[in-house]
N, CA, C and O atoms as a GROMACS GRO file, in nm:
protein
  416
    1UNK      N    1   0.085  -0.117   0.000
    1UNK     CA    2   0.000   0.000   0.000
    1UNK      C    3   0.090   0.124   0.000
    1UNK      O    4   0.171   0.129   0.092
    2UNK      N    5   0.090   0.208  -0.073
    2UNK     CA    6   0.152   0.307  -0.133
    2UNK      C    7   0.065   0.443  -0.026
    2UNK      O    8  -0.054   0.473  -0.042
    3UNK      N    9   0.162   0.513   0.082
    3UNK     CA   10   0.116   0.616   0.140
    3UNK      C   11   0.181   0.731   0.070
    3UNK      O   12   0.265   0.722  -0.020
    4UNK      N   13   0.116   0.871   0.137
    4UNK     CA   14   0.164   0.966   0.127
    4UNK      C   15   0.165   1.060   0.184
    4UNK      O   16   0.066   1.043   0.255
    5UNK      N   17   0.213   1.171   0.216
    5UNK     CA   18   0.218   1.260   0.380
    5UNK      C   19   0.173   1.402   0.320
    5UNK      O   20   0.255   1.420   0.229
    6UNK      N   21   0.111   1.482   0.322
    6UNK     CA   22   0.130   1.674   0.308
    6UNK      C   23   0.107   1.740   0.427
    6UNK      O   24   0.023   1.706   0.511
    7UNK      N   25   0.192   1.847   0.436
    7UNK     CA   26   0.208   1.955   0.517
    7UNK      C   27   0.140   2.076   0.482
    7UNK      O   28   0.175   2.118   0.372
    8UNK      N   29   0.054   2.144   0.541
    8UNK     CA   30   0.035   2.250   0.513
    8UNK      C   31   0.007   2.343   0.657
    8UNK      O   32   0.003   2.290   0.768
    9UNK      N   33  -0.010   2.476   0.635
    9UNK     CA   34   0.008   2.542   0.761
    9UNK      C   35  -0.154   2.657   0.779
    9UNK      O   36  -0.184   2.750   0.704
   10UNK      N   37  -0.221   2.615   0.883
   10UNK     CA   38  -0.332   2.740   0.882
   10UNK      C   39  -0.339   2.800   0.992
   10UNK      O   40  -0.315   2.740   1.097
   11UNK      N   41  -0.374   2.938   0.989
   11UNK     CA   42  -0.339   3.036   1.117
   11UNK      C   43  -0.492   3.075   1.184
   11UNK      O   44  -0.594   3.114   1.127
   12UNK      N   45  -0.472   3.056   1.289
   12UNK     CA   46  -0.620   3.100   1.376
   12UNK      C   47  -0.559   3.233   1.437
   12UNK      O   48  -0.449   3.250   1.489
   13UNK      N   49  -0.703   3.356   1.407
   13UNK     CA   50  -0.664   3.460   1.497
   13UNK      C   51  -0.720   3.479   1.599
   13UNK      O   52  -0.709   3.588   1.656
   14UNK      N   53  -0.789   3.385   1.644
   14UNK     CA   54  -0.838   3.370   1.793
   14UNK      C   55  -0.787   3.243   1.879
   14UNK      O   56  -0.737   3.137   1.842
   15UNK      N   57  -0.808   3.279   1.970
   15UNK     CA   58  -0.813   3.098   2.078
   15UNK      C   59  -0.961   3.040   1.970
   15UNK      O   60  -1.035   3.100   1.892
   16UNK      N   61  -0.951   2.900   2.016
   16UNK     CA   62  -0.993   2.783   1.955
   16UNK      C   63  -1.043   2.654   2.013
   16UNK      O   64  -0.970   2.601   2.097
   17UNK      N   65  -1.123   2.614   1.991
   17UNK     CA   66  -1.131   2.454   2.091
   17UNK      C   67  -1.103   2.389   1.947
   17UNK      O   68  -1.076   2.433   1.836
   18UNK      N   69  -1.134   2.198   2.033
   18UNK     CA   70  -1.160   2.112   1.919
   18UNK      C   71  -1.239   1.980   2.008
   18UNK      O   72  -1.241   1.939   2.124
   19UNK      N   73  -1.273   1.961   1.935
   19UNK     CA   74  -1.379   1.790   2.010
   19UNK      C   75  -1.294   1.685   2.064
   19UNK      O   76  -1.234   1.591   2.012
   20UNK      N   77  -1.301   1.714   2.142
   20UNK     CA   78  -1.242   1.581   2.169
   20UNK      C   79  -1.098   1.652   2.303
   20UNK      O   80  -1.049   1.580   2.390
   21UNK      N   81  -1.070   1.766   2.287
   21UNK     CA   82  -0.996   1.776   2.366
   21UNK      C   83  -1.000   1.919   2.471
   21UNK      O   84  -1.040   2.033   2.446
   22UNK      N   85  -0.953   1.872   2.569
   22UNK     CA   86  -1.012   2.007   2.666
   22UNK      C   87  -0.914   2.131   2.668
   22UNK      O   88  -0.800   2.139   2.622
   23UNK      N   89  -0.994   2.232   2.736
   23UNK     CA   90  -0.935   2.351   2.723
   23UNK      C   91  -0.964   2.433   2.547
   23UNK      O   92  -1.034   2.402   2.451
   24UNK      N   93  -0.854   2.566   2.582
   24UNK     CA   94  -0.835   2.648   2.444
   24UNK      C   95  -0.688   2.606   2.371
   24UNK      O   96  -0.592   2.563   2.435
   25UNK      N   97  -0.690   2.622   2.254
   25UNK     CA   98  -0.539   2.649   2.205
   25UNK      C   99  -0.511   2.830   2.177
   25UNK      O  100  -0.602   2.909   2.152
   26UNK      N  101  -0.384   2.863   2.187
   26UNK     CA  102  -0.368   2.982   2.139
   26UNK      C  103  -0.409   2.988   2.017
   26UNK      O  104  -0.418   2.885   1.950
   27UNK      N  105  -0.441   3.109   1.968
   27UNK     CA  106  -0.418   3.182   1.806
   27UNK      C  107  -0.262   3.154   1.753
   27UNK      O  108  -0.148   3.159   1.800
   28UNK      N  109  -0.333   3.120   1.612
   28UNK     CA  110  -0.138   3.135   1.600
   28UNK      C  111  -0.160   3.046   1.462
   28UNK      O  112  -0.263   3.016   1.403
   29UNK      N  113  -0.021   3.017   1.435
   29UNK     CA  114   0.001   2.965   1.316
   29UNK      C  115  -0.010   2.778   1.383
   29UNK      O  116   0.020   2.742   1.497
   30UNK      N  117  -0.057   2.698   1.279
   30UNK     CA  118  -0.098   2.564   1.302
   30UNK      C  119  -0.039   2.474   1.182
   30UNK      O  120  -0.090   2.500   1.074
   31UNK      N  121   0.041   2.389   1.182
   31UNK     CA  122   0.073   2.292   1.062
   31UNK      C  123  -0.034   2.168   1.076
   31UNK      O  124  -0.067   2.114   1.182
   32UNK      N  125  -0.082   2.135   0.939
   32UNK     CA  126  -0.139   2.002   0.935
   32UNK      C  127  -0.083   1.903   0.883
   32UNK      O  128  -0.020   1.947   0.787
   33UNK      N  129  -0.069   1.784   0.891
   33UNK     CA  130   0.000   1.668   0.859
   33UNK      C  131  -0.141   1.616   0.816
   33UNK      O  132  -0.229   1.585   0.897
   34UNK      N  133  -0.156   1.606   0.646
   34UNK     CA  134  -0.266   1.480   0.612
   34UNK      C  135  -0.174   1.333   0.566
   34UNK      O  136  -0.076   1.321   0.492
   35UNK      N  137  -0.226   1.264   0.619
   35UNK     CA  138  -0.196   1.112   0.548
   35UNK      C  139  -0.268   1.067   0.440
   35UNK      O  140  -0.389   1.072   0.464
   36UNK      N  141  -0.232   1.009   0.292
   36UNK     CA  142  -0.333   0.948   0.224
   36UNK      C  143  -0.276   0.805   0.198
   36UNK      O  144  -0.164   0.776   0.238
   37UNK      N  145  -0.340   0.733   0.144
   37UNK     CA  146  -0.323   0.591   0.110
   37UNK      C  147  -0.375   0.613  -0.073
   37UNK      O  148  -0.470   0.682  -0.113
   38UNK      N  149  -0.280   0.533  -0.154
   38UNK     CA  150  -0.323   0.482  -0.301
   38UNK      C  151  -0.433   0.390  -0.314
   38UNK      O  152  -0.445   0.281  -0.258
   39UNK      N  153  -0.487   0.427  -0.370
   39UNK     CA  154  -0.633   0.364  -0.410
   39UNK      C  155  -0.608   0.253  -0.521
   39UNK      O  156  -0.619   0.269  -0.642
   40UNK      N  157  -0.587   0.183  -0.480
   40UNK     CA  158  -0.564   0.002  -0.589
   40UNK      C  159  -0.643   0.029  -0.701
   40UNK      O  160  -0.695   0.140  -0.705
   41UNK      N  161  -0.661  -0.043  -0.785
   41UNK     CA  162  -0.723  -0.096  -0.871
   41UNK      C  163  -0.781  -0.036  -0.995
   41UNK      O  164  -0.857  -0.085  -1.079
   42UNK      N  165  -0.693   0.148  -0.982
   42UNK     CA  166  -0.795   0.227  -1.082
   42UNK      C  167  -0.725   0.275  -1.199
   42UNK      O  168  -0.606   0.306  -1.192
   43UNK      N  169  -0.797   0.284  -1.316
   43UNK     CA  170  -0.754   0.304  -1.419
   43UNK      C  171  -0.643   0.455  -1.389
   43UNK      O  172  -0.550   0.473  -1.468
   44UNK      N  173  -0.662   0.535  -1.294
   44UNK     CA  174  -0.622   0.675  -1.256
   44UNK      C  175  -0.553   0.678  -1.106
   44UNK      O  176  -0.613   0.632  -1.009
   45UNK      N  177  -0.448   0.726  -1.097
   45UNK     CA  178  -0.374   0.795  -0.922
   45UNK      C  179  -0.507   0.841  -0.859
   45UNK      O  180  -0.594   0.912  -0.910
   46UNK      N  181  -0.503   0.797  -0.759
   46UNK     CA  182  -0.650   0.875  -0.649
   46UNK      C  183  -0.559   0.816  -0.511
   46UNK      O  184  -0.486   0.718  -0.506
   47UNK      N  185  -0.585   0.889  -0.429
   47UNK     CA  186  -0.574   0.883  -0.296
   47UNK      C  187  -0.674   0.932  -0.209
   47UNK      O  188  -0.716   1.046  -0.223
   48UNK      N  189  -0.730   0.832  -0.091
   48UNK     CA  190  -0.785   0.813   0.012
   48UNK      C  191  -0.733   0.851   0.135
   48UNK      O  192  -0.648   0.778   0.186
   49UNK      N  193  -0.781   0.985   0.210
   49UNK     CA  194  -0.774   1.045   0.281
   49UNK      C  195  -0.761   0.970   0.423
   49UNK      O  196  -0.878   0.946   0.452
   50UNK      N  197  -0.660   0.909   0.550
   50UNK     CA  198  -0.722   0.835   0.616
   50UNK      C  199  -0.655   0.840   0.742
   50UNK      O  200  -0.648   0.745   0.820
   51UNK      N  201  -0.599   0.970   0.764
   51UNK     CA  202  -0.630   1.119   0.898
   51UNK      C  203  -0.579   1.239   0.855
   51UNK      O  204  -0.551   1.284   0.744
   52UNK      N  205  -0.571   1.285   0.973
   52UNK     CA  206  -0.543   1.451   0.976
   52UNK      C  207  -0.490   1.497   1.121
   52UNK      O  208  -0.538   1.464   1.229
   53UNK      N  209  -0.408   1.561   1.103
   53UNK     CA  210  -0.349   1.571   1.269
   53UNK      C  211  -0.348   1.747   1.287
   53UNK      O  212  -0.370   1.823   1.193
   54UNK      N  213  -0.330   1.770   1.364
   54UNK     CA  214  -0.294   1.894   1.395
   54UNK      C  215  -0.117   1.898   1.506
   54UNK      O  216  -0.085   1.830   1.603
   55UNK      N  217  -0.064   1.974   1.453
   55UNK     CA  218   0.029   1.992   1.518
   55UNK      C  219   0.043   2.110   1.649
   55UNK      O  220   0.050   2.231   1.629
   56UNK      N  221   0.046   2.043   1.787
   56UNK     CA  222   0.049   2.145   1.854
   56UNK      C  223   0.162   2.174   1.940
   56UNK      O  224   0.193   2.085   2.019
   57UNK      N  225   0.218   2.265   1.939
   57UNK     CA  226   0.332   2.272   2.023
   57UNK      C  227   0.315   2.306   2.185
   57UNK      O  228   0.210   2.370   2.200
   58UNK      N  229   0.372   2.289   2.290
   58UNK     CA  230   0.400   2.277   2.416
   58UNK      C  231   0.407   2.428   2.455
   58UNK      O  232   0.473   2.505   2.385
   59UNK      N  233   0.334   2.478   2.576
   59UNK     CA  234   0.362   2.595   2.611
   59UNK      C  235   0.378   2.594   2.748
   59UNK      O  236   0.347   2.489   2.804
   60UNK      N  237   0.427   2.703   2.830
   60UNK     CA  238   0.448   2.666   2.961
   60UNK      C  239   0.537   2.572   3.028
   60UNK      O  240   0.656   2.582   2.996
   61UNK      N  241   0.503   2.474   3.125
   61UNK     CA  242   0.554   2.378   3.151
   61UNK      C  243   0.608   2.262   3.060
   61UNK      O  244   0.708   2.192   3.076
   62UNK      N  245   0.494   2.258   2.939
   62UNK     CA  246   0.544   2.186   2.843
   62UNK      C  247   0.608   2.254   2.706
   62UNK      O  248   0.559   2.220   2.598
   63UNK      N  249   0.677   2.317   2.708
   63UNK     CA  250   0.704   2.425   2.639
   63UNK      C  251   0.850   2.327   2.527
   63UNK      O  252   0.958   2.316   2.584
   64UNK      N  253   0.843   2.292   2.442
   64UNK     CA  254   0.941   2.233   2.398
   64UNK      C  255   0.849   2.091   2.337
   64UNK      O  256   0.889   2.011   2.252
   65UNK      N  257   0.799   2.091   2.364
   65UNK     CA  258   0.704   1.927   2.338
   65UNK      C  259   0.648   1.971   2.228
   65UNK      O  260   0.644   2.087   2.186
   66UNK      N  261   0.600   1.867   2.176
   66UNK     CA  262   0.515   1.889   2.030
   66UNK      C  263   0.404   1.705   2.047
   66UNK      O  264   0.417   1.586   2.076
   67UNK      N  265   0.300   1.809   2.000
   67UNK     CA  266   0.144   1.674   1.977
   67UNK      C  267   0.079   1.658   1.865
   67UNK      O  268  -0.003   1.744   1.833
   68UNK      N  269   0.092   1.589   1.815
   68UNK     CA  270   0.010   1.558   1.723
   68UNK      C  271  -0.156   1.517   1.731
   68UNK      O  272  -0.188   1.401   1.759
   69UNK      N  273  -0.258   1.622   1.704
   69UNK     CA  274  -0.375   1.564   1.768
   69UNK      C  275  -0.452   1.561   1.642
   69UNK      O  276  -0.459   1.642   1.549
   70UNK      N  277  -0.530   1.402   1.673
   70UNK     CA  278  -0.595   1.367   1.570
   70UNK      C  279  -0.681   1.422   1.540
   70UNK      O  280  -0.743   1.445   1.644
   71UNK      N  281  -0.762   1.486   1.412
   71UNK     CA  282  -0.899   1.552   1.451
   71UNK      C  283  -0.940   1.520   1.281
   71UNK      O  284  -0.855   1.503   1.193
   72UNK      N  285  -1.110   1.514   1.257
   72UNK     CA  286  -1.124   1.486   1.108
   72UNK      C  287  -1.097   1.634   1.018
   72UNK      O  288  -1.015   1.713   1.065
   73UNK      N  289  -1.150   1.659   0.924
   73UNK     CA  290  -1.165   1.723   0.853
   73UNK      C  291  -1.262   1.850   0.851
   73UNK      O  292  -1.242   1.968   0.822
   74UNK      N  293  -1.391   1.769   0.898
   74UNK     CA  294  -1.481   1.854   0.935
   74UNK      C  295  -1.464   1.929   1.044
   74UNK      O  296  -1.520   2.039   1.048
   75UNK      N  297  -1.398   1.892   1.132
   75UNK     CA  298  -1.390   1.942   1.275
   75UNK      C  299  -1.296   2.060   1.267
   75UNK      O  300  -1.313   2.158   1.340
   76UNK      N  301  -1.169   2.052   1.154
   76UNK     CA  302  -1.050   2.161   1.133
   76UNK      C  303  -1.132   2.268   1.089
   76UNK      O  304  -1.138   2.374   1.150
   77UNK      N  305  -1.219   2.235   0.948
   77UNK     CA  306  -1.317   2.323   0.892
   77UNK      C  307  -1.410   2.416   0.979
   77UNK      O  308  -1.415   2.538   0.972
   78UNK      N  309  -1.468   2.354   1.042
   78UNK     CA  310  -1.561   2.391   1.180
   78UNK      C  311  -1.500   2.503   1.228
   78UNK      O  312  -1.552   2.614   1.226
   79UNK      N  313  -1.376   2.476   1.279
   79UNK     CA  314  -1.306   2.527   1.394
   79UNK      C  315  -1.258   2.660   1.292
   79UNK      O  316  -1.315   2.765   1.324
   80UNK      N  317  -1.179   2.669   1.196
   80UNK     CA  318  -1.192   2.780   1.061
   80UNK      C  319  -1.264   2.820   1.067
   80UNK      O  320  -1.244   2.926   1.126
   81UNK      N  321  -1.420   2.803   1.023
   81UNK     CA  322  -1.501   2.909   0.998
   81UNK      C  323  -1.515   2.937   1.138
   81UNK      O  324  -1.447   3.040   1.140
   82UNK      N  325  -1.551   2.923   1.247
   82UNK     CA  326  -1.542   3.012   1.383
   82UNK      C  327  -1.467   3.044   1.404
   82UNK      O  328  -1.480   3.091   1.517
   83UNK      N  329  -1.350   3.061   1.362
   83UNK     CA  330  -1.233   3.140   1.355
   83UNK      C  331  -1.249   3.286   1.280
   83UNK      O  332  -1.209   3.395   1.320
   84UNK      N  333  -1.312   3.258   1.174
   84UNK     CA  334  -1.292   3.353   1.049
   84UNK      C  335  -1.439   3.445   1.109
   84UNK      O  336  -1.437   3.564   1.081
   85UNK      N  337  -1.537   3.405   1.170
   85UNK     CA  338  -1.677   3.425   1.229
   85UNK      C  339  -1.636   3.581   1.296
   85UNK      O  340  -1.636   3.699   1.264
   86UNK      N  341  -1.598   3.480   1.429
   86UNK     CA  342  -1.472   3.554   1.515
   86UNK      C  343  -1.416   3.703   1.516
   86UNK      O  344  -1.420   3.809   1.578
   87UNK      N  345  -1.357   3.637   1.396
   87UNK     CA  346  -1.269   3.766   1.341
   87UNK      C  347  -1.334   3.862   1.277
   87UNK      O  348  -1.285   3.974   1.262
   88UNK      N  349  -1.469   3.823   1.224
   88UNK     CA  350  -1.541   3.922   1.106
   88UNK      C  351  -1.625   3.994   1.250
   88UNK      O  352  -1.658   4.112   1.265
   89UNK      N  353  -1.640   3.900   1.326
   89UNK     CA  354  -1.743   4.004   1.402
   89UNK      C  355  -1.684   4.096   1.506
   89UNK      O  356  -1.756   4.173   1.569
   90UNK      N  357  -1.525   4.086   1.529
   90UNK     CA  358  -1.443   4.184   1.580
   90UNK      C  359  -1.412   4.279   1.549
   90UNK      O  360  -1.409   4.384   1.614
   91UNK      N  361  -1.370   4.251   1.399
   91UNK     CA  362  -1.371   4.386   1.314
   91UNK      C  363  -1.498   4.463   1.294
   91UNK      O  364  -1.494   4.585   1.307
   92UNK      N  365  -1.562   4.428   1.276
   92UNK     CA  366  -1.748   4.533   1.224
   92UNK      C  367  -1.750   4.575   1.404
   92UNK      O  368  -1.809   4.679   1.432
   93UNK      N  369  -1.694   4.504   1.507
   93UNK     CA  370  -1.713   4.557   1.641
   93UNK      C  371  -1.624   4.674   1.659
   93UNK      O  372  -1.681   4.768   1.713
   94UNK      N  373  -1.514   4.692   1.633
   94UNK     CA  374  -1.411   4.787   1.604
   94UNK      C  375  -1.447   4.907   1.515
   94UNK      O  376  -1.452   5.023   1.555
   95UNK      N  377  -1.469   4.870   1.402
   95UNK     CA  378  -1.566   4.932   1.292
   95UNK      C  379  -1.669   5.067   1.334
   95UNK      O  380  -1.680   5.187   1.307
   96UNK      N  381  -1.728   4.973   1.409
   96UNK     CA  382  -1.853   5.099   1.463
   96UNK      C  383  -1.842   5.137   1.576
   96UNK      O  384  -1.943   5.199   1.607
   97UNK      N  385  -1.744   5.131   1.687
   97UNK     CA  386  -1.711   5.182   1.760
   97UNK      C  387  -1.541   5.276   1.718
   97UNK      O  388  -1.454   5.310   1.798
   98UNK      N  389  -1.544   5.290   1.620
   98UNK     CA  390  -1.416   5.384   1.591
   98UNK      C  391  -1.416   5.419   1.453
   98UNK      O  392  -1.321   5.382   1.385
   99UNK      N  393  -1.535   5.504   1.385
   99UNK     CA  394  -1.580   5.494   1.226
   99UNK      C  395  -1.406   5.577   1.197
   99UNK      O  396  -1.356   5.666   1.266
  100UNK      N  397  -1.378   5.544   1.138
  100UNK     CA  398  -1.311   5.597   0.995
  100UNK      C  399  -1.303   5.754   1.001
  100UNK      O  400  -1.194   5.810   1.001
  101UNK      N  401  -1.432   5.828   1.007
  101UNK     CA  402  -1.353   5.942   0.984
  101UNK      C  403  -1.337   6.039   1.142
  101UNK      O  404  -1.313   6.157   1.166
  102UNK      N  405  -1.365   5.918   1.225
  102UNK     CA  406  -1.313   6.013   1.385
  102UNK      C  407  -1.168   6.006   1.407
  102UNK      O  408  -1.102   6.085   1.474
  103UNK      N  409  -1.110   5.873   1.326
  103UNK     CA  410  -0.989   5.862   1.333
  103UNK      C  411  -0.878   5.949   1.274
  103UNK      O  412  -0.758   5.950   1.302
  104UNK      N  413  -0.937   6.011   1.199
  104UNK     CA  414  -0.891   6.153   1.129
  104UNK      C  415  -0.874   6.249   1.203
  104UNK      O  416  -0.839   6.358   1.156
   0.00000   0.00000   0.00000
C-alpha cells in the first residue's frame, strides 16, 4: 500500500477549541500533517484520505514538546469558519465603535 504525507500550515486569529480535547489552544500559526493511502485498482492515481493531525506545540511547563492531535476534517473546517466568524465580528465591532472618519 503506497502512502503519502502533506504539510500544510493554517493560522487562527483567535483561541480555539476542538472535540475531543479540553481547554483552548492559542491563536497562532498551526501545521497540518494529512496522510493518504493509493487507491488500488484504478484506471487513474487517487488517494484516500485516512487522517489529519494537527500539530500542537507545548507551552508553559510543556514548552518544547510537540502533539500531534488527531482531529477529522470537518472538525479543522468547523473550527476555521469560527475562527474567520470571530474575526469578522471583531472587526465590524471595532468598525462601529471607531468609524473611519473620527480617526482623522
Amino acid at each position: 500500500m503506497t502512502m503519502r504525507s502533506t504539510k500544510s500550515t493554517v493560522t487562527f486569529s483567535n483561541p480555539f477549541t476542538l472535540p475531543g480535547y479540553p481547554g483552548d489552544l492559542p491563536a497562532g500559526d498551526y501545521e497540518i500533517l494529512v496522510e493518504e493511502e493509493l487507491l488500488q485498482g484504478l484506471s487513474f492515481e487517487a488517494y484516500r484520505r485516512t487522517a489529519t493531525y494537527l500539530t500542537v506545540r507545548g507551552r508553559g511547563g510543556h514548552a518544547g514538546r510537540t502533539e500531534l492531535r488527531a482531529i477529522s476534517d470537518s472538525d479543522l473546517k468547523a473550527a476555521l469558519s469560527r475562527d474567520a466568524t470571530t474575526s469578522e465580528t471583531n472587526n465590524h465591532s471595532e468598525a462601529a465603535l471607531f468609524p473611519q472618519e473620527d480617526l482623522k
